[in-house]
Backbone bond lengths (Angstrom), bond angles and torsions (degrees), N, CA, C in turn:
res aa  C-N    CA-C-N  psi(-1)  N-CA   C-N-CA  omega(-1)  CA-C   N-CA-C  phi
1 X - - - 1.452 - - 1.526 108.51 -
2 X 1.325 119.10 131.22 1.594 118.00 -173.48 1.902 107.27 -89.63
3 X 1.047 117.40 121.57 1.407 134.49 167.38 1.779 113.55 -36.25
4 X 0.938 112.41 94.24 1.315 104.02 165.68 1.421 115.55 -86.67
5 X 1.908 90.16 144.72 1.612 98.26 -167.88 1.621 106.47 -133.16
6 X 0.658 114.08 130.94 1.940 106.59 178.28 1.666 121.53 -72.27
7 X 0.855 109.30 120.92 1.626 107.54 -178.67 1.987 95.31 -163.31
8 X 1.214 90.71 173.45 1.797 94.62 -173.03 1.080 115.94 -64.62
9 X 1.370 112.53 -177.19 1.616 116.56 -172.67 1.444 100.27 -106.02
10 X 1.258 117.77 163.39 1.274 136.51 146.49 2.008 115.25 -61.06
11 X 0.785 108.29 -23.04 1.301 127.91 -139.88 1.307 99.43 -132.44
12 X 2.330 116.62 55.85 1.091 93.40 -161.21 1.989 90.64 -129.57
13 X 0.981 109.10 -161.64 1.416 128.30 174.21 1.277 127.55 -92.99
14 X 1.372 100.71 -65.92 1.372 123.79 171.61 1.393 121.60 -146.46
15 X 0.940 148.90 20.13 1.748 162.69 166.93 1.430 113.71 -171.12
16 X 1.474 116.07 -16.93 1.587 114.14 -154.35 1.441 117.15 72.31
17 X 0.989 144.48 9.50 1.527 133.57 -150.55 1.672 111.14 -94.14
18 X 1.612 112.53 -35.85 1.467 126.35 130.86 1.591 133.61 6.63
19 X 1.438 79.07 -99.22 1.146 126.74 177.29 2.041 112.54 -51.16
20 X 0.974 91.47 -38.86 1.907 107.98 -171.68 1.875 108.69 -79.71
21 X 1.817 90.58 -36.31 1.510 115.35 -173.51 1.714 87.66 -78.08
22 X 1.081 144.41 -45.49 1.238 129.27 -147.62 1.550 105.63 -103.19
23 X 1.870 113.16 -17.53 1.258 119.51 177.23 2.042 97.20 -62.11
24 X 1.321 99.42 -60.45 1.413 101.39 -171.34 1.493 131.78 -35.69
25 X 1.525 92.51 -52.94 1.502 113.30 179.73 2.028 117.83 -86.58
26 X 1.750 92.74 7.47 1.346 98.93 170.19 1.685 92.16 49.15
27 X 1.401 126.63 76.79 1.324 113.47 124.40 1.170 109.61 -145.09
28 X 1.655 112.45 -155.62 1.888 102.62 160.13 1.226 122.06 -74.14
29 X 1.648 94.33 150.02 2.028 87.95 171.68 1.112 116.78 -95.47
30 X 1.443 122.87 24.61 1.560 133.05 159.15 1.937 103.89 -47.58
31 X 1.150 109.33 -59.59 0.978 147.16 -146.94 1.537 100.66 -90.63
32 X 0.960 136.55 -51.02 1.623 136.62 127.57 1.625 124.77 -5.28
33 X 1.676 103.01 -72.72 1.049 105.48 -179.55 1.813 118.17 -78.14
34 X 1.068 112.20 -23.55 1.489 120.98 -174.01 2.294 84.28 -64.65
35 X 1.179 121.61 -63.88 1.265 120.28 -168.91 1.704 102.82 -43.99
36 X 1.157 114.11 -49.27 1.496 110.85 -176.37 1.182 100.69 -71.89
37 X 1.160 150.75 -37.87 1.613 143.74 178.43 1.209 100.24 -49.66
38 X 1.584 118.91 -52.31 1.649 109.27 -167.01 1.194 98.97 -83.19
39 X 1.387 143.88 4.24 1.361 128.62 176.02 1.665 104.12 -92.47
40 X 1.140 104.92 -27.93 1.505 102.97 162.55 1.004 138.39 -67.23
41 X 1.813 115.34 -38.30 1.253 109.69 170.49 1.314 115.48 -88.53
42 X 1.334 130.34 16.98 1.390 134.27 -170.80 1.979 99.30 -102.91
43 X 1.421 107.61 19.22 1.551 103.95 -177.81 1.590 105.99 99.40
44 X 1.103 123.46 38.37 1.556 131.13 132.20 1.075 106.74 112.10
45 X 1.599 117.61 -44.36 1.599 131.02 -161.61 1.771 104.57 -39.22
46 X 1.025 129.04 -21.36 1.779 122.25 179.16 1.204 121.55 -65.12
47 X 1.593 113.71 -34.04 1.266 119.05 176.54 1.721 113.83 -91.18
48 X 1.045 117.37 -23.99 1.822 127.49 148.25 1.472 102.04 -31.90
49 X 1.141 111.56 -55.53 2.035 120.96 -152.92 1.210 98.41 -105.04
50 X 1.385 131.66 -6.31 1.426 124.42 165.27 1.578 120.16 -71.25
51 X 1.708 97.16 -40.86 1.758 122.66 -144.71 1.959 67.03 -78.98
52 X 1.355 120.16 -65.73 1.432 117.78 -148.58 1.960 107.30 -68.63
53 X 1.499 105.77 -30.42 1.531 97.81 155.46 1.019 128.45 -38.72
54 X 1.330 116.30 -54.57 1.454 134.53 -137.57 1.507 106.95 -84.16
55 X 1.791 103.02 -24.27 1.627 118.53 -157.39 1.957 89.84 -105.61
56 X 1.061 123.86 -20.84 1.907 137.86 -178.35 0.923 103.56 -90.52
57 X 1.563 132.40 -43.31 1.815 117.98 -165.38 1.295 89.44 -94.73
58 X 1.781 112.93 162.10 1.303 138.69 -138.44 1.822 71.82 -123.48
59 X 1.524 114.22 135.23 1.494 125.75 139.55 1.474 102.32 -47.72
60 X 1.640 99.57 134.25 1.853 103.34 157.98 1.612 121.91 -58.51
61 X 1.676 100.12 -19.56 1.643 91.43 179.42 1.546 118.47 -69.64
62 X 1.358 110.81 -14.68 1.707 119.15 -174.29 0.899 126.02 -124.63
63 X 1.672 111.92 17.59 1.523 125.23 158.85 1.649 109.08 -89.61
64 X 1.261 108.45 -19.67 1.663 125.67 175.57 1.097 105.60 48.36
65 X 1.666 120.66 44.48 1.670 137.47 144.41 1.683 119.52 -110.64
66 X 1.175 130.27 156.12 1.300 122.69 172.26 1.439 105.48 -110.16
């Protein structure tokens, strides 16, 4: 069974962080990003949890797994 691990996507927008969140939890990252939109417009906190994603999850190039 292969270990799933969270880290960004290949497959991103603007950081991957999305994209990495929605690989993990196996869904779309439509649906990802729509949650951080409303966390943004709900008084900022999305872009708080983006900046600190973005700086915690590991690029796939330097986890040296695919």
């Amino acid at each position: 069974m292969k270990e799933k691990k969270l880290m960004k996507s290949r497959d991103k927008v603007i950081c991957g962080v999305c994209g990495g969140i929605a690989e993990y939890f196996e869904i779309d990252p439509v649906f990802v990003r729509i949650g951080f939109a409303a966390f943004v417009l709900m008084g900022g906190s999305g872009v708080l949890l983006y900046l600190v994603a973005a700086v915690l999850m590991k690029d796939p190039e330097q986890s040296g797994t695919d």
